[in-house]
PQR file of N, CA, C, O and H, with PARSE charges and radii, in Angstrom:
ATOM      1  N   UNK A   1      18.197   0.074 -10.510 -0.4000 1.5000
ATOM      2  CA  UNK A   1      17.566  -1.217 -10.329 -0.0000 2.0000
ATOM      3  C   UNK A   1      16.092  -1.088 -10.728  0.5500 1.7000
ATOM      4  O   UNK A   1      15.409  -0.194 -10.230 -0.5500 1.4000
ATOM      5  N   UNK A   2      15.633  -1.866 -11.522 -0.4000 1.5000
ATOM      6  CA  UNK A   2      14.091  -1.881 -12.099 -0.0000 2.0000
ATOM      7  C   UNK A   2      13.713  -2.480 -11.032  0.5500 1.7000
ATOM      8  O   UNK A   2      14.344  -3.123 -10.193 -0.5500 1.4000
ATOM      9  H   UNK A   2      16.187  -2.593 -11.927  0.4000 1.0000
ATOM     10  N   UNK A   3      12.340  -2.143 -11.163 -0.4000 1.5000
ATOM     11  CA  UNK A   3      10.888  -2.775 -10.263 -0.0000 2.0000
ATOM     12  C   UNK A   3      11.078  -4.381 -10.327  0.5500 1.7000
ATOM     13  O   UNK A   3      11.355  -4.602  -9.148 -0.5500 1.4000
ATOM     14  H   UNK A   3      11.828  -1.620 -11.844  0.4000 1.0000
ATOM     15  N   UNK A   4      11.096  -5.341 -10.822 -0.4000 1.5000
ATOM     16  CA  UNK A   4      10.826  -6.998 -11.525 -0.0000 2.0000
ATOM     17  C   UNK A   4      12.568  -6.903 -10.565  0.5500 1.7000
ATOM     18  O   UNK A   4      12.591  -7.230  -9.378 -0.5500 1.4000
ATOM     19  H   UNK A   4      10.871  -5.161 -11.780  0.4000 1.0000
ATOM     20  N   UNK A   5      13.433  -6.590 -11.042 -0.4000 1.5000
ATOM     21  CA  UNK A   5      14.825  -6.802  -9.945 -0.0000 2.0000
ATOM     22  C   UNK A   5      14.907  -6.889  -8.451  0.5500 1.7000
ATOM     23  O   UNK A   5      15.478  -7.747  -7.778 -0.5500 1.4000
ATOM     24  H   UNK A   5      13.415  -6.325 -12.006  0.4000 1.0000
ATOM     25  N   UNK A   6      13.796  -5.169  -7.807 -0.4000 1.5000
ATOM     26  CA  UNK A   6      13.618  -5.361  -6.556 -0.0000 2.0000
ATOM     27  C   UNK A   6      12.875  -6.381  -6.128  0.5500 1.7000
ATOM     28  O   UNK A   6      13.168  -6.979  -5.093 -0.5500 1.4000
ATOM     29  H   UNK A   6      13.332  -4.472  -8.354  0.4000 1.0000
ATOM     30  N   UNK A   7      11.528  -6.792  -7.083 -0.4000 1.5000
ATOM     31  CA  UNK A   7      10.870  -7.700  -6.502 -0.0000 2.0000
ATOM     32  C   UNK A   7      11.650  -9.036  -6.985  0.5500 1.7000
ATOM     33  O   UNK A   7      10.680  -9.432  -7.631 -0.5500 1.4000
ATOM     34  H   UNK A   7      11.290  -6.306  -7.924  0.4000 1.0000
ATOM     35  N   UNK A   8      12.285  -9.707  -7.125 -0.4000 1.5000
ATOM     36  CA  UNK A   8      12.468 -10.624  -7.412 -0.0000 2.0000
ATOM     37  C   UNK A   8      13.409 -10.901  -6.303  0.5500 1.7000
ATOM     38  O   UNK A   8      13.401 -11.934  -5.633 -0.5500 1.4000
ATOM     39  H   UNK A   8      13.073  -9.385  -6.601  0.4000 1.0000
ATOM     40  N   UNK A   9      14.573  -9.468  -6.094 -0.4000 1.5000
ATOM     41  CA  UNK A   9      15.585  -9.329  -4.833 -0.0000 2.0000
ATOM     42  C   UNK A   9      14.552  -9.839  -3.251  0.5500 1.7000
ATOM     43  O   UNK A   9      14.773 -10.766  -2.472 -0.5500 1.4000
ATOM     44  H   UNK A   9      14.580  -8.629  -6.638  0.4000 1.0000
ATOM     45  N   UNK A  10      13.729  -9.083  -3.244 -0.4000 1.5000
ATOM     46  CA  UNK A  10      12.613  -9.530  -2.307 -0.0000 2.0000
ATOM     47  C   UNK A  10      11.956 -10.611  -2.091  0.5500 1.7000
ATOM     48  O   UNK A  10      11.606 -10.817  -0.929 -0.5500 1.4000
ATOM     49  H   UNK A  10      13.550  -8.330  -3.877  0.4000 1.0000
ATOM     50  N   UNK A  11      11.616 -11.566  -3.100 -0.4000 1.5000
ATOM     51  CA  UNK A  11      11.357 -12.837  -3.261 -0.0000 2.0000
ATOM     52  C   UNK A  11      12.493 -13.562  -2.736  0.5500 1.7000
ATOM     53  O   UNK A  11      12.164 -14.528  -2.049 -0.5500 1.4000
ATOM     54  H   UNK A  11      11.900 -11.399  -4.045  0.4000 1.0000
ATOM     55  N   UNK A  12      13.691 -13.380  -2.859 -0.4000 1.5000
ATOM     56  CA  UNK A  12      15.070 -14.455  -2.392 -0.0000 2.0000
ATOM     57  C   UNK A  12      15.268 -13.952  -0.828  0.5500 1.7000
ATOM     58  O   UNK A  12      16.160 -14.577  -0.254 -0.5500 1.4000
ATOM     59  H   UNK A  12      13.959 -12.595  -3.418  0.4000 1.0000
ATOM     60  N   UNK A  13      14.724 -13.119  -0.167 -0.4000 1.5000
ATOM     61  CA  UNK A  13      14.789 -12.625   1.048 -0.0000 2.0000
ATOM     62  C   UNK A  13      13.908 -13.757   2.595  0.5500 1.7000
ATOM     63  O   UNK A  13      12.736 -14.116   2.706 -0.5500 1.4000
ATOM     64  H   UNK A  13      14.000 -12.611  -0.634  0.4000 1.0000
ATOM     65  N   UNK A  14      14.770 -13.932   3.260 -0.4000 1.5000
ATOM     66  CA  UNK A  14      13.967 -14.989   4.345 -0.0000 2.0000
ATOM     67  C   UNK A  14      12.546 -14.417   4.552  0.5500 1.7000
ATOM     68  O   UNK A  14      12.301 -13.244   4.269 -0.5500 1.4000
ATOM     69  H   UNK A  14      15.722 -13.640   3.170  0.4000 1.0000
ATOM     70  N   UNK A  15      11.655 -15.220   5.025 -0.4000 1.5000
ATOM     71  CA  UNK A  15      10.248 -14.472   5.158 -0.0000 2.0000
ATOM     72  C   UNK A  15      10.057 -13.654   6.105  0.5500 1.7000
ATOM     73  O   UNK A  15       9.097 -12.913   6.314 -0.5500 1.4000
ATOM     74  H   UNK A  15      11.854 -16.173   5.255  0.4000 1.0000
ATOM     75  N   UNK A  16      11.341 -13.865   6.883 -0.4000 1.5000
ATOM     76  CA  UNK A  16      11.015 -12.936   8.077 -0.0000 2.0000
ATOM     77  C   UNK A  16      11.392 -11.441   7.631  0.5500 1.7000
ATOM     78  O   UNK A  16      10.717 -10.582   8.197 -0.5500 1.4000
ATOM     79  H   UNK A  16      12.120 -14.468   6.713  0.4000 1.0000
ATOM     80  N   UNK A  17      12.618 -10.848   6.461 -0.4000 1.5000
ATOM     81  CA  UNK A  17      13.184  -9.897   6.246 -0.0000 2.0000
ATOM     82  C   UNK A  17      12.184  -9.667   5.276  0.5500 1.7000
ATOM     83  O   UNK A  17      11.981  -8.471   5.485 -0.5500 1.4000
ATOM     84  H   UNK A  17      13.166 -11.546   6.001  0.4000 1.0000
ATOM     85  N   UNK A  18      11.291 -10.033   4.209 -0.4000 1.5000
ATOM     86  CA  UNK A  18       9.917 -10.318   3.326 -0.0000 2.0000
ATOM     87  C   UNK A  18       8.790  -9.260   4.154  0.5500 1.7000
ATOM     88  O   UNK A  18       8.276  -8.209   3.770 -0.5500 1.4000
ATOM     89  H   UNK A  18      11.456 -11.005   4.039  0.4000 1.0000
ATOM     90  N   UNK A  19       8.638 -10.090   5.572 -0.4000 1.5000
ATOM     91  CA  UNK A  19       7.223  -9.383   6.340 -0.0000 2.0000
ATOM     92  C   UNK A  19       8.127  -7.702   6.711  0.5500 1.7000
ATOM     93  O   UNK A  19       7.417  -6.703   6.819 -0.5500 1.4000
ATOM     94  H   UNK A  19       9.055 -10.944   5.884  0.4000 1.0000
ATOM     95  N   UNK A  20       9.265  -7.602   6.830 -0.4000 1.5000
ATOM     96  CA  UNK A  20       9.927  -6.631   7.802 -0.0000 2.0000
ATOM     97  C   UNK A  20       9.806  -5.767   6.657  0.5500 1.7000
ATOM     98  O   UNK A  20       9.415  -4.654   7.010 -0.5500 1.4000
ATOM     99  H   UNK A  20       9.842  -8.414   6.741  0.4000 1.0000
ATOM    100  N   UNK A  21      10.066  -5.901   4.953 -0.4000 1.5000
ATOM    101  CA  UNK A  21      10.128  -5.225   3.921 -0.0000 2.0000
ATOM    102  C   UNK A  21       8.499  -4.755   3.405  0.5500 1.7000
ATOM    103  O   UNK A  21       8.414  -3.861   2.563 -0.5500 1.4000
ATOM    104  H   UNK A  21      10.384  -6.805   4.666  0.4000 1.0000
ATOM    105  N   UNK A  22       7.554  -5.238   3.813 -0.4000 1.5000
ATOM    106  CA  UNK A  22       6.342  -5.300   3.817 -0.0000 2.0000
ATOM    107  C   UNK A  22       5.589  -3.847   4.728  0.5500 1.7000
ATOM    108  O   UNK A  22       4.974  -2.787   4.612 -0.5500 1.4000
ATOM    109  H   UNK A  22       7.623  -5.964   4.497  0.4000 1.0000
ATOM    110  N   UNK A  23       6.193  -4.773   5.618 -0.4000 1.5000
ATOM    111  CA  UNK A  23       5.737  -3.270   6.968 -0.0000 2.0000
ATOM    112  C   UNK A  23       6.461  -2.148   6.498  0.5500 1.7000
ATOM    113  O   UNK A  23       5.649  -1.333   6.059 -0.5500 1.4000
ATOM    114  H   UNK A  23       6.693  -5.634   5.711  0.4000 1.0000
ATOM    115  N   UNK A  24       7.353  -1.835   6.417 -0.4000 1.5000
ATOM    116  CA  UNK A  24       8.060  -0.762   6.068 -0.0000 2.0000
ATOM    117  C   UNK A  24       7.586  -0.404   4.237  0.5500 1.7000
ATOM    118  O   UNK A  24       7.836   0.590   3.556 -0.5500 1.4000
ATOM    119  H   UNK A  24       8.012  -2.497   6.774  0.4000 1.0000
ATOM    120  N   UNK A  25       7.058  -1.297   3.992 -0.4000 1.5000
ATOM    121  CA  UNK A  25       6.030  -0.426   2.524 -0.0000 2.0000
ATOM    122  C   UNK A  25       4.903  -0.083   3.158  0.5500 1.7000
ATOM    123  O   UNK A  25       4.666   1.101   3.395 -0.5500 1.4000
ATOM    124  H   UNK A  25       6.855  -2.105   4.545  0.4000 1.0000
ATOM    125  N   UNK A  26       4.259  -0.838   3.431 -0.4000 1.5000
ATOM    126  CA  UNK A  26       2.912  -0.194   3.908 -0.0000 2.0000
ATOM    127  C   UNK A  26       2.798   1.170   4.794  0.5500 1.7000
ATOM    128  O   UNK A  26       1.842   1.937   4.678 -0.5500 1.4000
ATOM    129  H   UNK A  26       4.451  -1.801   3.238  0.4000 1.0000
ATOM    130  N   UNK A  27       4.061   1.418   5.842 -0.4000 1.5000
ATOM    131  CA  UNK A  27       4.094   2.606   6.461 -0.0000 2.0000
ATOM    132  C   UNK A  27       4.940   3.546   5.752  0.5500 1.7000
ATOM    133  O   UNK A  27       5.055   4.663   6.256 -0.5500 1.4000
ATOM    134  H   UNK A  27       4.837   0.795   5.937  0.4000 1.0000
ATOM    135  N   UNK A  28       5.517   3.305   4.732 -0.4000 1.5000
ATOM    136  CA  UNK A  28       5.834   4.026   4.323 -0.0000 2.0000
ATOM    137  C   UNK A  28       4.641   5.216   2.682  0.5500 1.7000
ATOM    138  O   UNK A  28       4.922   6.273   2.117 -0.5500 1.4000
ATOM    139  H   UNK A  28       5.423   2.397   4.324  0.4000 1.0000
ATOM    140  N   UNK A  29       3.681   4.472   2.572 -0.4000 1.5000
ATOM    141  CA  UNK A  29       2.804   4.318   1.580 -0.0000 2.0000
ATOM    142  C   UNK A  29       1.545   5.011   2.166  0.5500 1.7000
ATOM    143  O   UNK A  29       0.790   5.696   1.477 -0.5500 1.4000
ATOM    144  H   UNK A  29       3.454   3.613   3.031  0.4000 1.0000
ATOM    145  N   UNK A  30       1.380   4.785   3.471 -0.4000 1.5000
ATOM    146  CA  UNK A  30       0.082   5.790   5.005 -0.0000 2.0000
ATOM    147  C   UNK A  30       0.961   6.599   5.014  0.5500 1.7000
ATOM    148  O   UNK A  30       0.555   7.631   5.548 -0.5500 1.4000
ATOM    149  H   UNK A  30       1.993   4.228   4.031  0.4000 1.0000
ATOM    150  N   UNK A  31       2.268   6.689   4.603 -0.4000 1.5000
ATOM    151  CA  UNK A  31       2.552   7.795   5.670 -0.0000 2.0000
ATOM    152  C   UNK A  31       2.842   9.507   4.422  0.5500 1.7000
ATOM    153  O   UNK A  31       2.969  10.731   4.448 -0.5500 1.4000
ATOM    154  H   UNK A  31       2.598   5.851   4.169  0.4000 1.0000
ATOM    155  N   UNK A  32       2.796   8.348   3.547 -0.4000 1.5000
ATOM    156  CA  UNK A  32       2.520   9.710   1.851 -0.0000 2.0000
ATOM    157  C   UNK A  32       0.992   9.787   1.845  0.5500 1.7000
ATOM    158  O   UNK A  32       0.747  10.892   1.361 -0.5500 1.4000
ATOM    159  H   UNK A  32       2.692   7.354   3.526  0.4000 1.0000
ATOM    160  N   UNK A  33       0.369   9.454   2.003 -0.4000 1.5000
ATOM    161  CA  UNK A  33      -1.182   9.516   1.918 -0.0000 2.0000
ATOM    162  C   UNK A  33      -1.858   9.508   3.051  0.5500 1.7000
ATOM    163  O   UNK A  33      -2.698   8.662   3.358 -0.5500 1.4000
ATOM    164  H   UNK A  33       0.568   8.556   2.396  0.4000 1.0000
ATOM    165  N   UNK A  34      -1.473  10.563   3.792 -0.4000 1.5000
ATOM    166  CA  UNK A  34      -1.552  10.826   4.787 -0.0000 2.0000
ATOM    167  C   UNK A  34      -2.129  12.078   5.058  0.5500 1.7000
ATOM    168  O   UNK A  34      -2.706  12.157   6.142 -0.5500 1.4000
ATOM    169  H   UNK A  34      -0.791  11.250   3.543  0.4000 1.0000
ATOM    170  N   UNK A  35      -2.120  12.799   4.541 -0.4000 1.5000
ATOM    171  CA  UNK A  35      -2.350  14.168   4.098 -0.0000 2.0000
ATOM    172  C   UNK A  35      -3.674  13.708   3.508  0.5500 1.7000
ATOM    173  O   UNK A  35      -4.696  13.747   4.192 -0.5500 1.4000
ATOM    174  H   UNK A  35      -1.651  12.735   3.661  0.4000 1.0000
ATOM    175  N   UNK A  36      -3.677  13.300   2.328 -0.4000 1.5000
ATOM    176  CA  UNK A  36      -5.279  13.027   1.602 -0.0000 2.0000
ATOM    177  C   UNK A  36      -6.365  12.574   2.593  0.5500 1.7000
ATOM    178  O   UNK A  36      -7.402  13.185   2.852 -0.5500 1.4000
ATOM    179  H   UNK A  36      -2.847  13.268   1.772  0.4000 1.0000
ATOM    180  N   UNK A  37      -5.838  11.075   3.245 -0.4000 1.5000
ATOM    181  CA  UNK A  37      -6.746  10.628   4.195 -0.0000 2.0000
ATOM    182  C   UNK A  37      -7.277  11.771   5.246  0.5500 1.7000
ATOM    183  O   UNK A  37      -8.453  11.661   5.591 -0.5500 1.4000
ATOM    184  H   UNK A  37      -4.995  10.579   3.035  0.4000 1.0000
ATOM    185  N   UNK A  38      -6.560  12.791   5.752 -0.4000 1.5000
ATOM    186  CA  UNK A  38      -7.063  13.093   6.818 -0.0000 2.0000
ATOM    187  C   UNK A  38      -8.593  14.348   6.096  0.5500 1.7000
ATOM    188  O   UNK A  38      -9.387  15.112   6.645 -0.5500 1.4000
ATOM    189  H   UNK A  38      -5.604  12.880   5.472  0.4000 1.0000
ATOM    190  N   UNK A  39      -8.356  13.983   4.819 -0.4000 1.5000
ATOM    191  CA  UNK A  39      -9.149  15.422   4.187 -0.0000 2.0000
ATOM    192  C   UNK A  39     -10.766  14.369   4.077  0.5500 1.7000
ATOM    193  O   UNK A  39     -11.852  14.873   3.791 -0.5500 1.4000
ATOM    194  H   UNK A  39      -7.711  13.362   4.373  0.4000 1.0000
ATOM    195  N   UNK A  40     -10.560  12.883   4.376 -0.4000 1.5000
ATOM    196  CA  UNK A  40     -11.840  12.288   4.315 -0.0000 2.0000
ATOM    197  C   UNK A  40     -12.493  12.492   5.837  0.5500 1.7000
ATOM    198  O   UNK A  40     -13.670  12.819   5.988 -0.5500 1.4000
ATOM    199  H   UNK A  40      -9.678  12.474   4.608  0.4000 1.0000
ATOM    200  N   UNK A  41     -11.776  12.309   6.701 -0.4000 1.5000
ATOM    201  CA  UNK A  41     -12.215  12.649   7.756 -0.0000 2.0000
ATOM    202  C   UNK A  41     -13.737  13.506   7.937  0.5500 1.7000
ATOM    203  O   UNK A  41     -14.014  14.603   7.452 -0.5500 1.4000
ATOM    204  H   UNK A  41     -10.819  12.044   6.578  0.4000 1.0000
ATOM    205  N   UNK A  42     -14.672  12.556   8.861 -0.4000 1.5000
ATOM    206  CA  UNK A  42     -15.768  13.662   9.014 -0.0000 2.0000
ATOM    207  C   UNK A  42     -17.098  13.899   7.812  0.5500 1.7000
ATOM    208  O   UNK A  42     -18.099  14.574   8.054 -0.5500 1.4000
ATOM    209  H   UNK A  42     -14.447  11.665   9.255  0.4000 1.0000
ATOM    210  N   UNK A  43     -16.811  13.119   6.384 -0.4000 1.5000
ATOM    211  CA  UNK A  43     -16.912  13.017   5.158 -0.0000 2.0000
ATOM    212  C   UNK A  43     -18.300  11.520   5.393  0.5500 1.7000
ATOM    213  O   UNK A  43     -17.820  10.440   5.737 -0.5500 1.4000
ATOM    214  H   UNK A  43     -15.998  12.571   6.187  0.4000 1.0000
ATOM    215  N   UNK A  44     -19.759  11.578   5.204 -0.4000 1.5000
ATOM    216  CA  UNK A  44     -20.433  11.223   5.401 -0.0000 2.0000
ATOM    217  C   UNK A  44     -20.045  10.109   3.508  0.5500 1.7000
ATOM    218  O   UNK A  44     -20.305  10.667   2.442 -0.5500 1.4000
ATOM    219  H   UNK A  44     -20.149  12.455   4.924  0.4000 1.0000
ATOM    220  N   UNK A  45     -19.553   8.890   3.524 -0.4000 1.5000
ATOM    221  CA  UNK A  45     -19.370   8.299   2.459 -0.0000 2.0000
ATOM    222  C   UNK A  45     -20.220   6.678   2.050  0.5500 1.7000
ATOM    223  O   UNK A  45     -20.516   5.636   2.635 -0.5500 1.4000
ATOM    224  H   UNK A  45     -19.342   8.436   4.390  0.4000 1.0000
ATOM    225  N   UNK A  46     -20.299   7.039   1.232 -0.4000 1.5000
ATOM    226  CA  UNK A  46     -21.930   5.909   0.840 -0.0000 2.0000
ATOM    227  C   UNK A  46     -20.424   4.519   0.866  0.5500 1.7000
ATOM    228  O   UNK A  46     -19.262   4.900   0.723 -0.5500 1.4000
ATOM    229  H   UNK A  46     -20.059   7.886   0.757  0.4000 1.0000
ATOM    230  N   UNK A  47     -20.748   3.077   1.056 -0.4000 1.5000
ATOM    231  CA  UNK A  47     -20.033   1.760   1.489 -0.0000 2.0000
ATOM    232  C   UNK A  47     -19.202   1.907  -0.401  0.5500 1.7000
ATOM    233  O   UNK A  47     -18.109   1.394  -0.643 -0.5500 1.4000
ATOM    234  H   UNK A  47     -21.692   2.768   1.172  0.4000 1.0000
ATOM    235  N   UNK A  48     -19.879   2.550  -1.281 -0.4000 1.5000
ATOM    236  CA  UNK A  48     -19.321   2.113  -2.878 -0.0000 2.0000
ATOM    237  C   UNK A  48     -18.000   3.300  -3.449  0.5500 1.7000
ATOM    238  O   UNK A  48     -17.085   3.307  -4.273 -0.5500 1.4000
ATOM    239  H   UNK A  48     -20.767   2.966  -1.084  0.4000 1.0000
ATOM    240  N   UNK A  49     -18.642   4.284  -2.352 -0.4000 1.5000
ATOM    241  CA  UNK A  49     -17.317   5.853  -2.504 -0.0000 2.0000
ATOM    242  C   UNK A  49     -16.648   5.295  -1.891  0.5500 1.7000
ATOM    243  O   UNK A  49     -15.586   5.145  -2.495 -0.5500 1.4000
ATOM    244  H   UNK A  49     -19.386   4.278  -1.683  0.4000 1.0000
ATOM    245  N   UNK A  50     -16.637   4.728  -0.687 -0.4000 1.5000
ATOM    246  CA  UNK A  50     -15.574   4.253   0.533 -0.0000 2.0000
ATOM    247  C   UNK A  50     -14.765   3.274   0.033  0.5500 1.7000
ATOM    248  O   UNK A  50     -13.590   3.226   0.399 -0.5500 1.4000
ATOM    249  H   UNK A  50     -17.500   4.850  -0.196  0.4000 1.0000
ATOM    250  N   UNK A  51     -15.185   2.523  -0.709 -0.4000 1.5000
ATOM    251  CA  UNK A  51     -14.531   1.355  -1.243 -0.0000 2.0000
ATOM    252  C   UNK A  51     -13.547   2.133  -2.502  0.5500 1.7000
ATOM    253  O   UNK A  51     -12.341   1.889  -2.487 -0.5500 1.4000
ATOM    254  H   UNK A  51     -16.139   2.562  -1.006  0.4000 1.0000
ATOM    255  N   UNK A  52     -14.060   2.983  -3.478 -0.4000 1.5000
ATOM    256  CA  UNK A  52     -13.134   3.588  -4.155 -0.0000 2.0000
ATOM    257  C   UNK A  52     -12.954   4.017  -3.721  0.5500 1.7000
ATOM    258  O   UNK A  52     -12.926   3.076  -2.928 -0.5500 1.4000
ATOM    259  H   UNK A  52     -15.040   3.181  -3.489  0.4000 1.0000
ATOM    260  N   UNK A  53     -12.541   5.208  -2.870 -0.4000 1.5000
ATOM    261  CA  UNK A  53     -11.525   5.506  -2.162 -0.0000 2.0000
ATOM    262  C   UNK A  53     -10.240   4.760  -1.672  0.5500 1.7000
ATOM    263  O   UNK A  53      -9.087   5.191  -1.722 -0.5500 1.4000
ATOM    264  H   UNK A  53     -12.565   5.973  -3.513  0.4000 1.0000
ATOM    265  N   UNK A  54     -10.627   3.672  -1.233 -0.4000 1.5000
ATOM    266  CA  UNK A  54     -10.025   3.017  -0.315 -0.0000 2.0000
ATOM    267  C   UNK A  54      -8.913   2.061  -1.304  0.5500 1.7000
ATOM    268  O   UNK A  54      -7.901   1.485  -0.902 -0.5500 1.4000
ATOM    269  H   UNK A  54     -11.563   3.322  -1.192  0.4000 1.0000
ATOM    270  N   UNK A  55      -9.451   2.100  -2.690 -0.4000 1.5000
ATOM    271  CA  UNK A  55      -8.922   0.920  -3.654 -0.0000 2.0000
ATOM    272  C   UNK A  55      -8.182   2.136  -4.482  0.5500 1.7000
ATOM    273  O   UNK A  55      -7.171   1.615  -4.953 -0.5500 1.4000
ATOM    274  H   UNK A  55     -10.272   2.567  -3.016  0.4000 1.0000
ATOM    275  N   UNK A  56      -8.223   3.422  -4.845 -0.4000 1.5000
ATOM    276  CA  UNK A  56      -7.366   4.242  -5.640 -0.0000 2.0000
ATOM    277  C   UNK A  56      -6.257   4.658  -4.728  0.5500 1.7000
ATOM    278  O   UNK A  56      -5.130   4.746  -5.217 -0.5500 1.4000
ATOM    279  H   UNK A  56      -9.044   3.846  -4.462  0.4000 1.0000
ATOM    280  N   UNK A  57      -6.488   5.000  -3.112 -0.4000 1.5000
ATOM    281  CA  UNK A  57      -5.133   5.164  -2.660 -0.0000 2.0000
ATOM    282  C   UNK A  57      -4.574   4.383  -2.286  0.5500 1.7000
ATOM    283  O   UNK A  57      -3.572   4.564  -1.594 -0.5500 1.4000
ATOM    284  H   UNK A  57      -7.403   4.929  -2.715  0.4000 1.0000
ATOM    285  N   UNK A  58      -4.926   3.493  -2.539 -0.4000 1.5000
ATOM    286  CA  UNK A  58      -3.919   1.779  -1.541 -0.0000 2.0000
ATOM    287  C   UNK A  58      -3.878   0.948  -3.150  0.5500 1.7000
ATOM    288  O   UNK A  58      -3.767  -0.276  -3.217 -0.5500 1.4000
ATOM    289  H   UNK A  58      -5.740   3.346  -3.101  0.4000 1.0000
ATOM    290  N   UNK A  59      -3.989   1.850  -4.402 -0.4000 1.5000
ATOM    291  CA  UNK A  59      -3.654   0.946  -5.517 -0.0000 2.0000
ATOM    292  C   UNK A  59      -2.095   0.236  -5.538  0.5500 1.7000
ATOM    293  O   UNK A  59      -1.840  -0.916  -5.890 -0.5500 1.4000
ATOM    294  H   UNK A  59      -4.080   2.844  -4.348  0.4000 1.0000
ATOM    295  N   UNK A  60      -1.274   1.118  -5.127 -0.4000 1.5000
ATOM    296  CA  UNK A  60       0.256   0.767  -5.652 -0.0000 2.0000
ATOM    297  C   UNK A  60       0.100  -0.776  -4.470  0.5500 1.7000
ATOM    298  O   UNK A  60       0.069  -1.890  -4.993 -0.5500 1.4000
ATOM    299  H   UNK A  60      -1.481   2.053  -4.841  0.4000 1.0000
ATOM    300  N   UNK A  61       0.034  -0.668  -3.260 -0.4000 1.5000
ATOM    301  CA  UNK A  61      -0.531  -2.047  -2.121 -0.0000 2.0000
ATOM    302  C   UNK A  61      -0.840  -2.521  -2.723  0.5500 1.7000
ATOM    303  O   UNK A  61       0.017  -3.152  -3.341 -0.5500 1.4000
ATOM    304  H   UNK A  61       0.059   0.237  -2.836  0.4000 1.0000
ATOM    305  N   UNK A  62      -1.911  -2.668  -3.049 -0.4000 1.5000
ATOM    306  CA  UNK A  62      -2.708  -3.930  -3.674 -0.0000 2.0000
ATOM    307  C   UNK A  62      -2.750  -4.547  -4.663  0.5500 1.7000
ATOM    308  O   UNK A  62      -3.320  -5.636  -4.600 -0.5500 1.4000
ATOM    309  H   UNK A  62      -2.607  -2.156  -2.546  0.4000 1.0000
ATOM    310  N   UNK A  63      -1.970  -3.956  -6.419 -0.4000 1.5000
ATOM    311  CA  UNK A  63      -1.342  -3.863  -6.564 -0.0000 2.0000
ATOM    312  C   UNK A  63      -0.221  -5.264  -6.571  0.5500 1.7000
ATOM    313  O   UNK A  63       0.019  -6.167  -7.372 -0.5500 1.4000
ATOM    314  H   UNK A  63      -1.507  -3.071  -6.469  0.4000 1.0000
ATOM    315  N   UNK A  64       0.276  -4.878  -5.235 -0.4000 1.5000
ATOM    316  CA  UNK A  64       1.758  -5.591  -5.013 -0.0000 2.0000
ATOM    317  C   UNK A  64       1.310  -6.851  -4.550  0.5500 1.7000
ATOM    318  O   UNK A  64       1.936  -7.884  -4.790 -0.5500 1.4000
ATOM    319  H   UNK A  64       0.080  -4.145  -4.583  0.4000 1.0000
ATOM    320  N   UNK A  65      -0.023  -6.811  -3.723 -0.4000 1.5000
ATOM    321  CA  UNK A  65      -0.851  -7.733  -3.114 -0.0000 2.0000
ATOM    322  C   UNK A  65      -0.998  -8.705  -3.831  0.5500 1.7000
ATOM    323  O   UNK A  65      -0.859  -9.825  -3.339 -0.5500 1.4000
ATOM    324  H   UNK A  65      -0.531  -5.972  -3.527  0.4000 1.0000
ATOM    325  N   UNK A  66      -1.308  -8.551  -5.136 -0.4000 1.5000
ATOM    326  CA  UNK A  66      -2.207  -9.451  -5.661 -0.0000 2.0000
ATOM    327  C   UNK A  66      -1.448 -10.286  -6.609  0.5500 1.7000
ATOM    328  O   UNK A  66      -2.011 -11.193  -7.222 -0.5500 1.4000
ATOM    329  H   UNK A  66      -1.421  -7.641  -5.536  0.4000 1.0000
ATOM    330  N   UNK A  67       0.007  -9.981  -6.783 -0.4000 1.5000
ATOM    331  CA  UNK A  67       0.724 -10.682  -7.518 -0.0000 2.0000
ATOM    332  C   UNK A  67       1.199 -11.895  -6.515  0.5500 1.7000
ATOM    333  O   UNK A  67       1.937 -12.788  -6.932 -0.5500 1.4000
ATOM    334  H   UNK A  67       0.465  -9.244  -6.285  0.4000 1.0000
TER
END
């Protein structure tokens, strides 16, 4: 099944099974980058590193977000 199939399968889904498919990306997506995040920890980061940071590992999210 291609990417444009699942999402489209996901689009015909009630909104409630939509938000339930949602949560279960997003924890599933912290929970692979999970390991990286904890290596920022403690990491004194200027508001413009923090923001890239924050926008290269949450790309595939946001991403999905913005369509």
């Amino acid at each position: 099944m291609s990417v444009t199939e699942v999402m489209t399968a996901i689009e015909k889904l009630p909104v409630k099974e939509q938000e339930q498919v949602f949560i279960w990306l997003g924890h599933t997506l912290m929970a692979r980058r999970a390991s990286s995040a904890i290596s920022l920890i403690g990491k004194n980061l200027s508001f413009d590193k923090a923001c890239e940071v924050v926008f290269r590992v949450n790309r595939e999210l946001l991403g999905m977000l913005a369509k």
